[in-house]
N, C-alpha and C positions, 0 to 999 in steps of 0.2 A: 229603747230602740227608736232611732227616730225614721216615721218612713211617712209618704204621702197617703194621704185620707180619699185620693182618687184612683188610685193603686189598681188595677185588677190584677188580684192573684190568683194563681192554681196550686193548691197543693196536691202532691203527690208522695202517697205512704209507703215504703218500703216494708211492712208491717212483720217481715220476720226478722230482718235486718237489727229496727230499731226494738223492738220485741224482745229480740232474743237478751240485746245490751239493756236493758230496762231488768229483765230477770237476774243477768248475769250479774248488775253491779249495785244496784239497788232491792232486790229482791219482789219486786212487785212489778202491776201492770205499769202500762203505759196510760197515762193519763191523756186522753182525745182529745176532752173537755179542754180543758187548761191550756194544751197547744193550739186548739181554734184559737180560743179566748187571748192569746198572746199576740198572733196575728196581727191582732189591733182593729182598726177603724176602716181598713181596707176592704175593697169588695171582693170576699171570695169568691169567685166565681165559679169552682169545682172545686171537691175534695173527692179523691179518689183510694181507696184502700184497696192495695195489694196485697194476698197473701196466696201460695198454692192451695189447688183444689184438695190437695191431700190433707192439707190442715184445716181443724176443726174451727166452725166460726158460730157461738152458740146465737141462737132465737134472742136471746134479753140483748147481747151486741150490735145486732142487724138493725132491732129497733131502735134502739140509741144511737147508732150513725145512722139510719133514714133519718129521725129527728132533726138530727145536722145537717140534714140535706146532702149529705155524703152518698156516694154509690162507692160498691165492692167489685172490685173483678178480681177471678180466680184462675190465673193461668193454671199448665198443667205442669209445669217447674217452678224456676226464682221467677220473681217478676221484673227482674232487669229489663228484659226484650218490650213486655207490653207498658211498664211505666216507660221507658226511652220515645216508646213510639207514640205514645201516647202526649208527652211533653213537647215532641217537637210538632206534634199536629197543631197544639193547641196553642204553643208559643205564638205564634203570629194575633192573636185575640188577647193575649195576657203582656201582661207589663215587670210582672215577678213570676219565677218557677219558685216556688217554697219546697223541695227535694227534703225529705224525710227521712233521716237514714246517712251513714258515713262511708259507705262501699268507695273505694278506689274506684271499681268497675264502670262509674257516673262522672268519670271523669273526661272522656269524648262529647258525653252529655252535655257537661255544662260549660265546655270549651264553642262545643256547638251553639247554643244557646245566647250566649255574651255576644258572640259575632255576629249573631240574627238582631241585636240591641236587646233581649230580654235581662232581669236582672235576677242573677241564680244567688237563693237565698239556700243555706243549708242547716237542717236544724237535726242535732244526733246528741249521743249522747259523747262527750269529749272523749272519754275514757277508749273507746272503741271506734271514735273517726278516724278514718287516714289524717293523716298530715297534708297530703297534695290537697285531699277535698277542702281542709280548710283554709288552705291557700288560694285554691280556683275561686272558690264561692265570692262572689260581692261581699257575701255578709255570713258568719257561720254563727250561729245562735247555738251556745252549750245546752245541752238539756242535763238537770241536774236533780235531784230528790224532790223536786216541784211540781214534776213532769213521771212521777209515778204514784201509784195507787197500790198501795201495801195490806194485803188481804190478810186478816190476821181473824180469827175464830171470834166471834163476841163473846162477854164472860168471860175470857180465859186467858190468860197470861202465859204464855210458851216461855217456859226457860230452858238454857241448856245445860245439862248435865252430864259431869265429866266425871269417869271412874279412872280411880286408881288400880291399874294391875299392877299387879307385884311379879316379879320373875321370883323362878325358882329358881333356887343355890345348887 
């Protein structure tokens, strides 16, 4: 991907959004790490993790995004409302919005954004983006089996096992 090395960008996680398509299509987490890491040479200037308060955010996570210098906010719903508001505050200091997450719902978003001059990058996983959002976006970066973390038992090898039922005559 080619982008500028003077870049300041924000990202913003839609973290059950792309969470949930991380589980549902690939079977594992979503890989953080790797999605900084792809960013490139640009200056993140925020990363923000959204997820509700009602959903669980374990102690070993918290530390791993402080690490990254990420902060978490926990609305008391989706996080549509505080990521949107959150994006437009900050657009006027940033050069790219990096939007995390394939929702239609971010489509006033980054309608709004483009017309301010900021550059909406969008990174999901294909299988579960809208189609508008990857038309709106500047640039939609697929997230693919690269971009997840597959928790599998150490030691152990999981097969699956099919039984044969037989019907009665």
């Amino acid at each position: 991907m080619s982008s500028l090395i003077h870049q300041k960008v924000g990202v913003f996680i839609d973290a059950e959004n792309v969470e949930i398509s991380g589980y549902d299509i690939y079977g594992g987490r979503t890989n953080y790490a790797q999605l900084i890491e792809d960013m490139g040479d640009r200056e993140i200037t925020r990363i923000i993790y959204y997820k509700p308060i009602h959903k669980t955010i374990s102690d070993e996570f918290r530390k791993f995004w402080t690490s990254m210098g990420g902060e978490i906010k926990q609305p008391v719903k989706n996080a549509d409302a505080w990521l949107t508001i959150d994006a437009v505050t900050l657009s006027e200091k940033l050069d790219v919005v990096a939007l995390i997450g394939g929702d239609k719902d971010y489509l006033p978003l980054i309608w709004y954004l483009k017309n301010r001059g900021c550059r909406v990058e969008v990174w999901s996983y294909p299988e579960t983006a809208s189609e508008m959002i990857k038309q709106a976006a500047d640039l939609f970066v697929p997230m693919g089996d690269r971009f997840t973390i597959i928790d599998r038992p150490k030691g152990r090898v999981t097969r699956r096992v099919t039984r044969r039922v037989e019907k009665p005559e």
